[in-house]
Structure formats: structure tokens, C-alpha cells
C-alpha positions in Angstrom: -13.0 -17.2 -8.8 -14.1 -15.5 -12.3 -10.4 -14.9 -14.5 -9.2 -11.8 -14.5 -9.8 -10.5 -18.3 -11.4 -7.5 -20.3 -14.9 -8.7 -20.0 -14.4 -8.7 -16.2 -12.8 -5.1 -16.2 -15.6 -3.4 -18.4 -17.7 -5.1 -16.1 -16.6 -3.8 -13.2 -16.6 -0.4 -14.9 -20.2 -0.5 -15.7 -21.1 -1.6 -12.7 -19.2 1.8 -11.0 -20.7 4.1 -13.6 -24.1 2.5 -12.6 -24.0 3.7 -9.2 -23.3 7.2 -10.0 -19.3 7.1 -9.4 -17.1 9.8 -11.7 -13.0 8.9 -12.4 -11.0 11.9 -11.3 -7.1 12.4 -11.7 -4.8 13.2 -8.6 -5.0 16.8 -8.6 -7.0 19.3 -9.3 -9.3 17.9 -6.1 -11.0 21.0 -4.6 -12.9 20.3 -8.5 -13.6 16.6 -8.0 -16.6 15.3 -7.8 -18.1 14.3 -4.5 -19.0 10.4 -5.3 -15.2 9.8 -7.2 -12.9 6.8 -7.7 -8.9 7.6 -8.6 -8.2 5.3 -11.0 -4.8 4.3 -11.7 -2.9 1.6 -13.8 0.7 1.1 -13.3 2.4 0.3 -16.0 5.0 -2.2 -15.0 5.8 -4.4 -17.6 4.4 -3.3 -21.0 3.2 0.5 -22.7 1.4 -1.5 -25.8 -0.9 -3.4 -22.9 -1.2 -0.2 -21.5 -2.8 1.2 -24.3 -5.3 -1.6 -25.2 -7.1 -1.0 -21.3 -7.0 2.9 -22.1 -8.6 1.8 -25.5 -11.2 0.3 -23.1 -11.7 3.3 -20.8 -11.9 5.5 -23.3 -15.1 3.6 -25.1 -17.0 3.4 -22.0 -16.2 7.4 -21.2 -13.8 6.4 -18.2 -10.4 8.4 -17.2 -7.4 6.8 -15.4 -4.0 7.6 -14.8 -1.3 5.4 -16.3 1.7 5.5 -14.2 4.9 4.7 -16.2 8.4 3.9 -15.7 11.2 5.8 -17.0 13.9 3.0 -15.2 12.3 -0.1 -16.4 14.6 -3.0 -17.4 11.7 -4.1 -19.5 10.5 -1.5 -21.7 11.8 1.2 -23.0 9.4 4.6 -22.8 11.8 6.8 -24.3 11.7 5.2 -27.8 10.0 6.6 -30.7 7.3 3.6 -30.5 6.8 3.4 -26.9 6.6 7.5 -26.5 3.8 6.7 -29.9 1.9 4.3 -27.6 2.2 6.7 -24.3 1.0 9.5 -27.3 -2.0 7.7 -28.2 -2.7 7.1 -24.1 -2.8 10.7 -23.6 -5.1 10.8 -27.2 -7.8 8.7 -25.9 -8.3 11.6 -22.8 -6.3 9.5 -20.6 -3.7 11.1 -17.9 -0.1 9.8 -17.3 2.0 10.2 -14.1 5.2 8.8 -13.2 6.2 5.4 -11.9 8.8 5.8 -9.6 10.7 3.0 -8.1 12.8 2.9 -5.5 16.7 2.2 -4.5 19.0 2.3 -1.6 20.7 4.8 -2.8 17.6 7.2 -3.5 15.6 6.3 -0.4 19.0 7.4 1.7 17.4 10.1 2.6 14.5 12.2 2.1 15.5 15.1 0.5 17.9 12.9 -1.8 14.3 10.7 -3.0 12.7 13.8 -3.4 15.6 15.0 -5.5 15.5 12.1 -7.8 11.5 12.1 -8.5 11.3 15.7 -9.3 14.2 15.4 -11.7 12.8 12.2 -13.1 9.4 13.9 -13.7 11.2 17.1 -15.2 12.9 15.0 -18.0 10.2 13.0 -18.7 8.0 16.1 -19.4 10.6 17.0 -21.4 9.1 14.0 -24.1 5.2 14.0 -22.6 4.5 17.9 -21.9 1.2 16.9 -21.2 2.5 14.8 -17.8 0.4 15.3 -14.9 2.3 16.4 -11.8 1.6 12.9 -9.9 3.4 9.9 -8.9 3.2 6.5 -7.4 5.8 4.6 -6.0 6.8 1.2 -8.0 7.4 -2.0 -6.0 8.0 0.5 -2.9 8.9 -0.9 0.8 6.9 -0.2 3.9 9.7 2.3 5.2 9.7 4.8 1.9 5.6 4.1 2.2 5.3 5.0 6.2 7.8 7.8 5.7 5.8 9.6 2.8 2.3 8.5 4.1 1.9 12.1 5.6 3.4 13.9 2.1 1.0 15.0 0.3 2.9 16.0 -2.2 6.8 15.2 -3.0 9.0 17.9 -4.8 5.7 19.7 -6.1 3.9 16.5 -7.3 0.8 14.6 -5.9 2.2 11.5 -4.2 -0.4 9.0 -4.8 0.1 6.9 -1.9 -0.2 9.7 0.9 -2.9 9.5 3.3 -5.7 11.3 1.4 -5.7 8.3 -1.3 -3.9 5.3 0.8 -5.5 5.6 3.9 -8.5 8.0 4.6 -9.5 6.9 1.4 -10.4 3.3 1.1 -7.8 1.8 -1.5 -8.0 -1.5 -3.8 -5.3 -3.3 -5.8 -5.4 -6.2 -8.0 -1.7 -6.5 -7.2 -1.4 -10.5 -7.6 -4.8 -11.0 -8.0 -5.3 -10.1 -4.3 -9.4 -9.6 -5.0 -11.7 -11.6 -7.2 -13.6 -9.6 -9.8 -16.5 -10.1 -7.7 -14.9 -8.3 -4.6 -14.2 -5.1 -7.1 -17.3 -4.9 -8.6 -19.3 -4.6 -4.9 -16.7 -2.4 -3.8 -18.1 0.1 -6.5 -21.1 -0.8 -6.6 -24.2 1.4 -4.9 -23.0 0.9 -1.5 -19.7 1.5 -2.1 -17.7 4.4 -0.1 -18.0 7.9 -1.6 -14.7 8.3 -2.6 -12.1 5.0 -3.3 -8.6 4.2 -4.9 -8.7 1.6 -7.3 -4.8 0.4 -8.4 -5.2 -1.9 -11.7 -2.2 -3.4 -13.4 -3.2 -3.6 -17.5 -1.3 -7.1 -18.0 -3.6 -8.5 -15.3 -6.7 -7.2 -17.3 -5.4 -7.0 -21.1 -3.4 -10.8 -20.9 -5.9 -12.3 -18.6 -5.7 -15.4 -16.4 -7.3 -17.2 -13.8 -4.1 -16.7 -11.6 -0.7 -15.6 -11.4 1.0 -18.2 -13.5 -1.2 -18.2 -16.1 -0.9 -13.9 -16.3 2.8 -14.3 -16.0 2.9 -16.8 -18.4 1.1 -15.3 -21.3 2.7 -11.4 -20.3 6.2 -13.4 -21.4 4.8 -14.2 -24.9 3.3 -10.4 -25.3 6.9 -8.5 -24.1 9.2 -11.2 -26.3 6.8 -10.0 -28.6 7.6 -6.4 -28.5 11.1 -6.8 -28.0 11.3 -8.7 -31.0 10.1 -5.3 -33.0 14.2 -4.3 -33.1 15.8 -7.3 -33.7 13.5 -7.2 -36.5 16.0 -3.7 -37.8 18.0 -6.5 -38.3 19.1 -7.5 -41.7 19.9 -11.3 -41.0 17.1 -11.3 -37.9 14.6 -10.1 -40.2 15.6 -12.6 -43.4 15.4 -15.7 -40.8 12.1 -14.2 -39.3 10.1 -12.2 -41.9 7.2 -12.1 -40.1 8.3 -12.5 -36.8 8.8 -15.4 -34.5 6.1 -18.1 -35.0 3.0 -17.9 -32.8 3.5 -21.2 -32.2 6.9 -20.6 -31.2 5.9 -18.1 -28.1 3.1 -20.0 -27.5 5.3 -23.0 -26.4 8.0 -21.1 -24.4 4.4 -19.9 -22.7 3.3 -23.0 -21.8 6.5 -24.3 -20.6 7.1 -21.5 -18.6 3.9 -21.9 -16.8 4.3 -25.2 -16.2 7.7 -24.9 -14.6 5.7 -21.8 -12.8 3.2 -24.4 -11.4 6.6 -26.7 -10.3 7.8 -24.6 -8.1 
């Protein structure tokens, strides 16, 4: 199987564009083109990975939807460099939606996980007023899935995973590498079905790998990385770092990470 890296995505890209398909957003459908594939990345893990695949939409004339968390133990999208980055998303003609996982406690009951996106989504537009009213679920079980699947919409926003885009509509993840970048490129390519879903995660893409581990491995050098921007507000931090944590440094927590990866 070809890796997974940037190459391989503007390939596949090209190849889509080739056969005459147009990227539409979520809403707005009764306008969408007939021959159309909903592009969507979910941001899980990082907003400045996100960024570098919109960078790469954006120079081949491609639109996506980046959906991103708001209740990420990972990144932070509320801070003034993270809201910069989501900024620059929208900038390069991009659209952004919200990331919404789910809880117990939310997913009690319908009304109560309706509830909690449409408040989530009314604060974050509160930073991003140019959020589109659209969401996805994050790391969602079958139950909230099945019990939505016939929702078009949730608390006045698009939900992403109802039947028109999850199951009428032919729908494609690279959710742990589940298709080759082959596979992708022939399901867009000029026998492709009018109208598909394609799900891509940016650190799959952006970082790169020829599997899991290796994707994994190299994400954990990029988000120590961007952590490391506020120790580095630091006074003592900053004197014993200048510059930042080696290269090598991350590099060899990397590489012993994946090989305990591969150990397991």
C-alpha cells in the first residue's frame, strides 16, 4: 500500500477534479452541484495540521469543511493562536463546522444532546461568526449514530452523518487508514457515484505514514511541538530552550514511541 502523505492527497484531488466532481459544503444543497463530493476533515488532534491540508485545497481550487473541537483535551481552539490558525482556514475559502463529541451524560437523552450541540455551536460562533451551521459527531457510538441517522438536522444545524450523507450517499473515511490511496482515488475517479462523502483526517495526510504507528508516532512530535509554544511564555522554560526543544529531541521520543507502538 502507497503511504498516506500530501502527494497522495493532491493526487487523489486531481484525480476527482478530473472527472468533473465539484466540493460543496453541507447546506445550502437545493444549490449544489449535481456530480459533488462533501468534503470534510475532522480536526481531532491538531488546528496548525489543519491548516497546512486547507493550504493544499486552497492551491488546487478545492473547498472542505473542517470540523473542530471546542472540548478537545489536546488543543486548545479558543486561544488567540489556534482561533489565528482556524482565521486563516476560513481565509483560504475554506468552511468550518463543529466537532462534536459525545458523553453519557449528553447522549442521555435526545433533546438533552441536542441541547448541548446547539449551545456549543452558539458560543463558538461567538469567536468564528463565519461558522457554518453543520456538525459531525466525534468518536460517536453506533447508538447516538442509529438514533440521529434519520435527523437531518439537530437543533437547526446540518448533521453530517444523517442519511442523506451517511447512507444514501456513498460515504469514505480514511479513519485508520481503512482505504489505500488507491481505493480513494477510483472511488472519485470517472466512474465514481454522482454524489459521495469523503471523511479525511489532516494528521493522516499532513504527518504522513505508511500505517497507524508511524502517523501516530510522528502526530506526537508535531502536538509536543505546539504545546511547547506556552511553556516557551516561560521565563526559565525559554532560557533552558531558546529555540525550542531540539529536533533531535522529539525525533527520539518519536521513534521510541513507535517502536513500543510496534511491541504491543
Amino acid at each position: 500500500m502507497t503511504p498516506y502523505t500530501l502527494d497522495a492527497y493532491r493526487s487523489i484531488l486531481r484525480t476527482a477534479i478530473a472527472s468533473g466532481y465539484a466540493f460543496a459544503p453541507f447546506t445550502g444543497l437545493p444549490e449544489a452541484p449535481a456530480k459533488r463530493i462533501h468534503l470534510r476533515h475532522d480536526v481531532d488532534y491538531s488546528i496548525e495540521i489543519a491548516v497546512e491540508m486547507a493550504e493544499v485545497n486552497a492551491s488546487l481550487g478545492v473547498r472542505a469543511t473542517f470540523f473542530v473541537l471546542i472540548r478537545s483535551q489536546i488543543y486548545n481552539l479558543l486561544s488567540g493562536r489556534s482561533l489565528a490558525a482556524a482565521l486563516r482556514i476560513l481565509d483560504l475559502g475554506q468552511w468550518i463546522g463543529l466537532h462534536v463529541p459525545t458523553s453519557a451524560d449528553a447522549a442521555a437523552t435526545d433533546a438533552a444532546l441536542s441541547a448541548y450541540i446547539r449551545r456549543d455551536w452558539e458560543f463558538l460562533q461567538g469567536e468564528l461568526t463565519a461558522l457554518s451551521p453543520v456538525f459531525a459527531w466525534h468518536n460517536a457510538t453506533g447508538d447516538v449514530l442509529d438514533r440521529f441517522a434519520t435527523t437531518p438536522e439537530v437543533a437547526g444545524l446540518v448533521n453530517a452523518y444523517s442519511a442523506p450523507f451517511f447512507q444514501v450517499t456513498p460515504y469514505y473515511s480514511d479513519t485508520n487508514m481503512r482505504h489505500t490511496g488507491e481505493a480513494f482515488a477510483s472511488f472519485v475517479g470517472p466512474d465514481g457515484p454522482p454524489v459521495l462523502q469523503l471523511a479525511f483526517h489532516p494528521l493522516n495526510w499532513v504527518v504522513g505514514g505508511a500505517d497507524m504507528n508511524e502517523i501516530f508516532a510522528a502526530t506526537w512530535a508535531r502536538v509536543i511541538r505546539e504545546r511547547e509554544h506556552d511553556f516557551a511564555t516561560n521565563r526559565v522554560y525559554s532560557s533552558i530552550f531558546p529555540e525550542g526543544m531540539p529536533v533531535e529531541l522529539l525525533g527520539e521520543f518519536s521513534e521510541r514511541w513507535l517502536t513500543a507502538g510496534r511491541g504491543r
